[in-house]
MARLUM-789345 format. One record per residue (C-alpha): x, y, z; residue in three letters. Coordinates in steps of 0.001 Angstrom, whole numbers, padded with zeros to 6 digits, always signed. Last residue first. Layout:
REM residues N
XYZALA
...
END
This chain:
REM residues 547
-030719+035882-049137UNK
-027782+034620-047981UNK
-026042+032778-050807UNK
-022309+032649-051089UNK
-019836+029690-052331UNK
-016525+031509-052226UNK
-012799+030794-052810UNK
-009978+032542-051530UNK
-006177+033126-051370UNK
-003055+032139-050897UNK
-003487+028714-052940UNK
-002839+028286-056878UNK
-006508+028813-057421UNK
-006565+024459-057039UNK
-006463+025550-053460UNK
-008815+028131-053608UNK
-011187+025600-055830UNK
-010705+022755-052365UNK
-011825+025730-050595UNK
-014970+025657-051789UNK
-015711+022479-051849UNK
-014889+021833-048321UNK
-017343+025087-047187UNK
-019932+023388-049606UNK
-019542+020015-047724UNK
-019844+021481-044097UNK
-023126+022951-044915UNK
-024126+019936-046472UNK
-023394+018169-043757UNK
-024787+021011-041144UNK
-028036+019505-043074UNK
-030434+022165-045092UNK
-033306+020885-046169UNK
-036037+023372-044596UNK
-033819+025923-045413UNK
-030879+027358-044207UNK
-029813+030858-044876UNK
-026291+029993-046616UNK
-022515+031203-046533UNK
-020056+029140-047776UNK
-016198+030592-047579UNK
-012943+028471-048372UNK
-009810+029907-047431UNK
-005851+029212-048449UNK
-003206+029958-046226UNK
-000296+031821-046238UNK
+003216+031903-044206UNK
+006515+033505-044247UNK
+009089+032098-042969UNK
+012023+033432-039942UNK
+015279+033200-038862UNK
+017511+034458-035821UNK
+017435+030936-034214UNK
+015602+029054-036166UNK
+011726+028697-037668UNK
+010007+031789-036287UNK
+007159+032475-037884UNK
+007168+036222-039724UNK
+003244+036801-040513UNK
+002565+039842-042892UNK
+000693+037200-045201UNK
-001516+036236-042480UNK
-002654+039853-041672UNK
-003753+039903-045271UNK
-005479+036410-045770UNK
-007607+037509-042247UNK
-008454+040501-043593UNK
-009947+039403-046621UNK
-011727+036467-044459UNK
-013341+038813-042379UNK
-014266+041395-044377UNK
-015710+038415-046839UNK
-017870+037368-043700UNK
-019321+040756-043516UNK
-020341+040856-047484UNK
-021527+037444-047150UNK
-023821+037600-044644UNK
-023018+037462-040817UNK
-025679+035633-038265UNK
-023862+033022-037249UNK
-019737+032980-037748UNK
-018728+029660-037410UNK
-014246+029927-038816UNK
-012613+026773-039461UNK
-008698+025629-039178UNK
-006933+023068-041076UNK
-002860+021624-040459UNK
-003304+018527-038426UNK
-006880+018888-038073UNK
-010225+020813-037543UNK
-008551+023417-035206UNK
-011697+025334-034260UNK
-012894+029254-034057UNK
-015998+030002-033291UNK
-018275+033157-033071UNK
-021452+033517-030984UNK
-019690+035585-028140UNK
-018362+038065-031475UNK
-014938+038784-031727UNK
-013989+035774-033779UNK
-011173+037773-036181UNK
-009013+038056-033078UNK
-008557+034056-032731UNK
-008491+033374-035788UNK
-005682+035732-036121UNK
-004130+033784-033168UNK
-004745+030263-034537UNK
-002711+031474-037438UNK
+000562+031869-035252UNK
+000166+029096-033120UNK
-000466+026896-036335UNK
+002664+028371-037655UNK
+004861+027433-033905UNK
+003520+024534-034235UNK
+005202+023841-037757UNK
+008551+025454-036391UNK
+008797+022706-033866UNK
+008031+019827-035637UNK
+011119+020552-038288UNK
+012459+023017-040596UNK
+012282+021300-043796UNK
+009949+018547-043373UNK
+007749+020498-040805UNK
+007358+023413-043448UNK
+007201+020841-046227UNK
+004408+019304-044701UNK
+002383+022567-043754UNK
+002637+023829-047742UNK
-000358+026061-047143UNK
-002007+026217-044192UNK
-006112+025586-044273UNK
-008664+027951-043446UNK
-012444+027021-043862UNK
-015214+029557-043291UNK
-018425+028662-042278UNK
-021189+031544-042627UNK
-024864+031098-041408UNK
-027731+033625-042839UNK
-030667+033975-040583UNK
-033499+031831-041307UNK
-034952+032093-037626UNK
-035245+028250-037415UNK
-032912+027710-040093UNK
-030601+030144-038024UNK
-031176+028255-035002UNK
-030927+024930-035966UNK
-027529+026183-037908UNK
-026231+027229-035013UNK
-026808+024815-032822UNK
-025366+022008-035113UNK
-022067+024441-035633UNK
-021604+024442-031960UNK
-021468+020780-031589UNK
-019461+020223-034539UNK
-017072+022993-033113UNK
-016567+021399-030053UNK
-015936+018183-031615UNK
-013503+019221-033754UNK
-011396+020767-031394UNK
-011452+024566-030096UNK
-008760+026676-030347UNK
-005848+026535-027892UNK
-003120+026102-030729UNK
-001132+023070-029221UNK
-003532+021624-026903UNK
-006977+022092-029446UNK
-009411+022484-026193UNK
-013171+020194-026457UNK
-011597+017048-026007UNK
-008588+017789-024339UNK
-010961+019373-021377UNK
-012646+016908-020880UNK
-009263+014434-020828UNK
-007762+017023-018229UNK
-011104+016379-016224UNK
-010354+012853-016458UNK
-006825+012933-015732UNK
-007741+014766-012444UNK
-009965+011986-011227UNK
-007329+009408-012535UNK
-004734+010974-010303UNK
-006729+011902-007546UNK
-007407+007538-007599UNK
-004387+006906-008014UNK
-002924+009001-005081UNK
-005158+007689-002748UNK
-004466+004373-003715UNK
-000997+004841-003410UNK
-001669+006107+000083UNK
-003696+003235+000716UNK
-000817+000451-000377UNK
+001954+002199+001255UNK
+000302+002759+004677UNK
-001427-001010+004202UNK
+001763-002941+003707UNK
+002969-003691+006922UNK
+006030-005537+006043UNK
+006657-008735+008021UNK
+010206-010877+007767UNK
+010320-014304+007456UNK
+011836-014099+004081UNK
+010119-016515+002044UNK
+006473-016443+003012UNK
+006571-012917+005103UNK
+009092-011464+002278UNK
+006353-013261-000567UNK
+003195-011864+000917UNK
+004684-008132+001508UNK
+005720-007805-001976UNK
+002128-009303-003311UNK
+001037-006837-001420UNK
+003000-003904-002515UNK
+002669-005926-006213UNK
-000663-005081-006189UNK
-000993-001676-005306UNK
+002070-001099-007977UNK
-000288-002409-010640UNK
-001202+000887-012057UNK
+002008+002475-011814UNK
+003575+000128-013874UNK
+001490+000788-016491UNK
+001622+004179-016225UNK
+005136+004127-016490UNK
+005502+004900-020505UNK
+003295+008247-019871UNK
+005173+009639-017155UNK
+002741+011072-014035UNK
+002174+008006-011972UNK
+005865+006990-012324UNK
+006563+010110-009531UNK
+003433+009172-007158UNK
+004917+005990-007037UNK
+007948+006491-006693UNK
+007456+009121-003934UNK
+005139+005714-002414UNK
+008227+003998-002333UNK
+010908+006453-001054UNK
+007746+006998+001813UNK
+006865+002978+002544UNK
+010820+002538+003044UNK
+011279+005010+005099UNK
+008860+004262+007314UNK
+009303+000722+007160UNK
+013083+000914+007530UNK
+012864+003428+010610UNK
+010644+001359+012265UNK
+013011-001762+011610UNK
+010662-004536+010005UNK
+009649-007160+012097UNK
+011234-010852+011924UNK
+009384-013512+011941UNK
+011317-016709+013559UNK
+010951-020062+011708UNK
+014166-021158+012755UNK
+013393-024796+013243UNK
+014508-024498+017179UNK
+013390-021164+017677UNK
+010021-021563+015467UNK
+009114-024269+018056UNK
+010578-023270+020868UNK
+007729-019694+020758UNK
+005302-022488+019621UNK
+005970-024437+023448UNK
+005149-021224+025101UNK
+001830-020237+023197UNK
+000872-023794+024050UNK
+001637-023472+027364UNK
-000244-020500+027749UNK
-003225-022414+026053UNK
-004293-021316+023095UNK
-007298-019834+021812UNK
-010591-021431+020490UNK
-011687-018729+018153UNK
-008851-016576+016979UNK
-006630-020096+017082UNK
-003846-019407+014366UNK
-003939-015815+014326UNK
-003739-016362+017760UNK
-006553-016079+021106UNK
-004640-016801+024326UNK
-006478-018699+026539UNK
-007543-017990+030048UNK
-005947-019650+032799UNK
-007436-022271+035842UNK
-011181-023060+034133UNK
-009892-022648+030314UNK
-007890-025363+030974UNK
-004788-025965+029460UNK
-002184-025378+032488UNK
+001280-026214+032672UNK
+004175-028099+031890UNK
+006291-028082+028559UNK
+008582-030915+027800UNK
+011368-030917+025395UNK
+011704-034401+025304UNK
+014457-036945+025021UNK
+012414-039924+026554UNK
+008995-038894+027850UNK
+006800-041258+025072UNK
+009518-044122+025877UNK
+008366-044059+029229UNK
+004766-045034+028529UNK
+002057-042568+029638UNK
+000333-044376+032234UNK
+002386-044094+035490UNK
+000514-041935+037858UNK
+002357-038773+037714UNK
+002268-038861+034163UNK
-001241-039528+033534UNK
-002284-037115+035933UNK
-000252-034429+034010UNK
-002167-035549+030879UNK
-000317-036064+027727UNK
+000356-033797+024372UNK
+001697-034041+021283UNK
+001938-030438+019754UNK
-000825-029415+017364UNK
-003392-029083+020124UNK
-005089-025762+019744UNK
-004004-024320+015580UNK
-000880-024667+013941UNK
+002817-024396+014055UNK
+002463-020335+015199UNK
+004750-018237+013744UNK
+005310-015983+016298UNK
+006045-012458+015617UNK
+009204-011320+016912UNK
+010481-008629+019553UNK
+014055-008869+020397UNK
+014031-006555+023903UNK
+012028-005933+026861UNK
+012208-003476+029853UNK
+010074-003496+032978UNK
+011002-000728+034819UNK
+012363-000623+038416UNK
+016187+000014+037790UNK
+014775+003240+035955UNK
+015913+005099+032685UNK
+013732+007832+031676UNK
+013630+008090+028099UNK
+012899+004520+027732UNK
+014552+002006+025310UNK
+015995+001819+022269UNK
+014145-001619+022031UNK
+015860-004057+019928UNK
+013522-006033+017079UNK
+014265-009397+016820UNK
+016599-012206+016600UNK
+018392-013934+019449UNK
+022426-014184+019417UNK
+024026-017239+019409UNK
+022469-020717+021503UNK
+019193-021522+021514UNK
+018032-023538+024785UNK
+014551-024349+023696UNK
+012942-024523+026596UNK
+014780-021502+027593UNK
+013177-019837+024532UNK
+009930-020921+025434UNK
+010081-019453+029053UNK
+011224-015758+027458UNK
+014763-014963+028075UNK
+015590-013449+031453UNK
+018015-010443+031143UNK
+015917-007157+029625UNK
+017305-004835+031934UNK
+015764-003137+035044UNK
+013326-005586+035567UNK
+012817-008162+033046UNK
+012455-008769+029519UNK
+014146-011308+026305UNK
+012804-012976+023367UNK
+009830-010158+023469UNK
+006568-011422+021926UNK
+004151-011097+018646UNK
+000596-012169+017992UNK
-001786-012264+020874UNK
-004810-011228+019302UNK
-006894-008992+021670UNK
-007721-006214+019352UNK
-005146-004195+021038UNK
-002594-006285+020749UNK
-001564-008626+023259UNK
+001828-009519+023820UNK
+002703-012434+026435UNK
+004874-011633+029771UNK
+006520-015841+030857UNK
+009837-014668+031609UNK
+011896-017633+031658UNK
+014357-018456+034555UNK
+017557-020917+034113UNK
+018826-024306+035153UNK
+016875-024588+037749UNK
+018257-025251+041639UNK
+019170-021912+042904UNK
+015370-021161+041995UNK
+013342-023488+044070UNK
+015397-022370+047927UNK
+015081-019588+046736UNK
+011518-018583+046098UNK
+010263-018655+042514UNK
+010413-015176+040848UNK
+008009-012955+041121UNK
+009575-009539+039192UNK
+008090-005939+040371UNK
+007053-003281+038233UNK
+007508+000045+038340UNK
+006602+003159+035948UNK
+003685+004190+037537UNK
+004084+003674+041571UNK
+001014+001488+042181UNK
+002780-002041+040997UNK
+002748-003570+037942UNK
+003397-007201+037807UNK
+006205-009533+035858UNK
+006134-013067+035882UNK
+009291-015254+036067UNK
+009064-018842+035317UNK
+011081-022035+035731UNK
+013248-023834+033720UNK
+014350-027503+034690UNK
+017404-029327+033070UNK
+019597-031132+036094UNK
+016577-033330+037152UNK
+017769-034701+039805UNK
+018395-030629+041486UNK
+014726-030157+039999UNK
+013847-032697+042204UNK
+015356-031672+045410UNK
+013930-028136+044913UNK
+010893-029963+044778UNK
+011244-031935+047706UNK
+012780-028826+049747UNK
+009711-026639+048965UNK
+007294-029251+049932UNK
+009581-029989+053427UNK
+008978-025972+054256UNK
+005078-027164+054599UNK
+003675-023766+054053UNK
+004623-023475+050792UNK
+006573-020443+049730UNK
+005843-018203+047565UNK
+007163-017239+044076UNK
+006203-021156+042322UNK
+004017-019914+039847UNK
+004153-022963+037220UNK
+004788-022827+034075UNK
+007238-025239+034186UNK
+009695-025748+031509UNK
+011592-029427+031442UNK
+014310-030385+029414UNK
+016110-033392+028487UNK
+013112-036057+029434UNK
+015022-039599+030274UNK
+012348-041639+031825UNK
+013775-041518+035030UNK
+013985-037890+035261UNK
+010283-037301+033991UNK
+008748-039559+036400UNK
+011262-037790+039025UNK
+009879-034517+037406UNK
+006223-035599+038100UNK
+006899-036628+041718UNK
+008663-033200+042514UNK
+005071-031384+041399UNK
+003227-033166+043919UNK
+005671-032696+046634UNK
+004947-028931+045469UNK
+001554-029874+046809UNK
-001600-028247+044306UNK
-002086-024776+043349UNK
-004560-025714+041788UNK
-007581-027638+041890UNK
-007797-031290+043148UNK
-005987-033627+042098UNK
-008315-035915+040006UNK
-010260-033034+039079UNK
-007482-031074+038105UNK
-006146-033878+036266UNK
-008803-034743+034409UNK
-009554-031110+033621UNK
-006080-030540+031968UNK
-002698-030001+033698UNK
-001102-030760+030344UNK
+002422-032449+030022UNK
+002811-030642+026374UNK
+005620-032492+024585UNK
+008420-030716+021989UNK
+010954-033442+020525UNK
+009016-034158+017439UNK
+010307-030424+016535UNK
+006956-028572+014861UNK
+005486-030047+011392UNK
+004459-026686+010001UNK
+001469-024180+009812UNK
+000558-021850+007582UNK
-003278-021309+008255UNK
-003307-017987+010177UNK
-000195-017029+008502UNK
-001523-014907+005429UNK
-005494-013993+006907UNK
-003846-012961+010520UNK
-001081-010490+008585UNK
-004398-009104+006491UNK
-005900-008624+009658UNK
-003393-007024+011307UNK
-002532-004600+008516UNK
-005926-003334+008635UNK
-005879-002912+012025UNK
-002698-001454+011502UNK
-004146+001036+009459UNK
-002764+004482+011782UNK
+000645+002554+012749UNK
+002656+006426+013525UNK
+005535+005683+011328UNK
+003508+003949+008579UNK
+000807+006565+008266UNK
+003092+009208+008207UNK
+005697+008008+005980UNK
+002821+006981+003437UNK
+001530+010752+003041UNK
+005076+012083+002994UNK
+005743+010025+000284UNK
+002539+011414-001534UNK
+003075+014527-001040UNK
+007096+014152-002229UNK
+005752+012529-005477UNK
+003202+015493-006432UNK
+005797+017823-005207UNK
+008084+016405-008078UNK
+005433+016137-010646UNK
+004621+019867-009938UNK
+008116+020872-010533UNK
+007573+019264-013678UNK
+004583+020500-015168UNK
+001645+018708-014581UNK
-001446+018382-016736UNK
+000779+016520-019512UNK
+000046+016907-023106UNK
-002373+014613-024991UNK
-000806+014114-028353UNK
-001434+016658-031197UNK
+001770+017416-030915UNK
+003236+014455-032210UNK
+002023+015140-035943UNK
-000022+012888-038213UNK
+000766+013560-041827UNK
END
């Protein structure tokens, strides 16, 4: 009969379980709320969208003041005049909305430049211009350029044009809304796109210290970016203004003007382009992109992913320590990510998983460190009686008997088994059976004074006795008084009620000779107590020779 408690007990009692699972949670909070992996959160984000691109609106057109242009014109800024041209170009061939990202917040020297634009954007009916934002030496204030006047009665709305960039220089997310004061100019690619209902994203709480002159922002996304440099059609601005793009190209587009030459503005470097960069234009026209096909990515609320990565992580550290969980438990890490894959894939939204994921892994791995002690320790500690195992005493008993053949010293091994252990457990259940082999491993205990002495749990319901260096007259003492302190036993099997118990003992004592095996030693103590038990049990049988 093969009883439960011979199972692997847990290390951890519950109340440590329970700490165990608020450590960890705490762990994870922590390193969500205050964003200590997100470098390793940022690349994994790069690695999933960098190459999931899209078919973007056909309506979206880059008019790009490229190097042909620049070198056909001239370099920037060129004649507003200029700049009126292209939008009657774009006017007559039916564009429907025009962004320029153009700086347009002084005035030209020529007043009549300023009033041909503003004339053109007045044709036009559907022009959006920027609005850039710059620090100025007060801390805490920054100042808006808008266009001039005269230029921004006439557009249809003003775009803020600020870009996020992280601090490992990849420009990945950006605020749907900022300006001075309050966050009331959408950014230049949302205008573009003209969404109407509320924006998504992120809402700032905003500052502690409230000032008319701070730059505030609101709705913050990630982009998804439809693809690498160049994705979106795209024509020359020369090409424009001089005739040669075809007016059926222009018709009904979402046009984006501005600079893609590395030589006037830098690029942007995206998860999508973290080599060759964007253009600001480019970063503009993807920001109407994902607003007009709704392929926004929404960020997790800070409070969400914090709490979120600490309930989860408690879990964690909570399943870690039940037996039918473990499973589970173990691929947890990879279902976090695979989590966080499938919500950025299917649900637009980003998790950070790394916080969750590391402290997990933390976890696991003091976990499994501290199992494998416990384990160690299991195999050499009996968990129910606190003897030693099988193995421990096998080891011990091949020392022994090396040493006493070497010194031919008698060795005694005494076997102790408990009689009628079945029916005990049959009648009166599991509990009352340990509670018997408690109460015998105790006498063995106290009978193996000695440093030298052993006492084992051999199995379910047999016990053994390595006493070196004790002849048969000492190791009958032993055994004598073990039988008689066993019989006055009174285990508890109920409440209020108690059994007696006995056992039956098998003694071999030997000097070892040259022949001698711990096998054989092992065989005559079996033997011998195999005749006790055939004796009618409660009591003992000897096999003695130790001279």
């Amino acid at each position: 009969m093969i009883v439960s408690s011979r199972r692997l007990p847990h290390p951890l009692s519950w109340s440590r379980r329970i700490a165990l699972a608020v450590l960890v949670g705490l762990l994870a909070a922590a390193l969500s709320h205050g964003q200590v992996l997100w470098k390793p959160d940022e690349a994994l984000y790069d690695r999933w969208v960098g190459h999931w691109s899209y078919a973007p609106d056909p309506r979206l057109l880059i008019i790009a003041i490229d190097a042909a242009s620049v070198k056909k014109l001239g370099p920037l800024p060129w004649p507003r005049a200029t700049h009126a041209q292209l939008l009657d170009r774009l006017t007559e061939a039916g564009s429907t909305r025009v962004a320029m990202d153009l700086l347009l917040s002084d005035p030209d020297p020529d007043a009549s430049q300023d009033a041909e634009l503003s004339a053109a954007i007045r044709r036009h009916g559907q022009v959006v211009l920027p609005v850039v934002a710059l620090p100025t030496q007060r801390p805490g204030v920054s100042e808006e350029l808008l266009p001039i006047p005269m230029i921004a009665a006439n557009a249809t709305t003003l775009g803020h044009s600020d870009v996020e960039v992280d601090p490992d220089g990849i420009s990945r997310s950006l605020y749907l809304t900022a300006g001075v004061g309050s966050p009331h100019w959408p950014a230049l690619g949302a205008a573009l796109a003209a969404r109407r209902g509320l924006l998504p994203g992120r809402l700032d709480p905003g500052p502690d210290n409230a000032s008319p002159w701070q730059w505030r922002r609101n709705h913050l996304v990630r982009v998804r970016f439809a693809g690498p440099a160049r994705t979106f059609p795209q024509v020359s601005y020369v090409d424009v203004l001089e005739g040669r793009v075809d007016r059926t190209v222009l018709r009904g587009r979402l046009a984006m003007v501005g600079v893609t030459t590395p030589a006037e503005a830098p690029l942007l470097l995206t998860p999508s382009a973290p080599v060759r960069g964007l253009s600001g234009s480019e970063y503009q026209a993807n920001v109407a992109a994902m607003l007009l096909d709704d392929k926004v990515i929404r960020l997790t609320p800070v409070w969400v992913q914090t709490l979120l990565s600490g309930l989860l992580a408690a879990l964690f550290g909570l399943l870690l320590t039940l037996p039918r969980a473990r499973l589970v438990a173990l691929i947890a890490i990879p279902s976090v990510l695979l989590g966080s894959f499938l919500l950025l894939r299917l649900g637009y939204v980003w998790f950070a998983p790394m916080a969750l994921a590391v402290s997990m892994g933390a976890v696991l791995a003091a976990w499994l460190g501290w199992c494998a002690l416990h384990w160690r320790r299991f195999i050499h500690i009996d968990p129910v009686t606190q003897l030693g195992t099988r193995r421990r005493f096998d080891h011990h008993l091949e020392e022994e008997h090396s040493a006493a053949q070497r010194l031919q010293r008698p060795l005694s091994v005494v076997l102790i088994e408990l009689d009628h252990f079945n029916a005990l457990v049959d009648l009166h259940g599991l509990n009352a059976g340990n509670a018997a082999l408690r109460a015998i491993a105790s006498q063995l205990t106290a009978h193996a004074r000695r440093p030298h002495d052993i006492s084992a749990r051999l199995g379910t319901d047999r016990f053994a006795l390595l006493l070196p260096e004790t002849n048969g007259d000492g190791t009958l003492q032993v055994v004598e008084d073990l039988i008689a302190r066993v019989r006055g036993l009174n285990v508890p099997i109920q409440l209020g009620q108690t059994t007696p118990v006995t056992v039956s003992v098998g003694v071999y004592v030997r000097v070892p000779d040259a022949s001698s095996t711990p096998k054989a030693i092992m065989q005559g103590a079996e033997a011998a107590l195999q005749r006790a038990r055939a004796a009618g049990q409660d009591g003992y049988a000897t096999d003695i020779v130790d001279y």
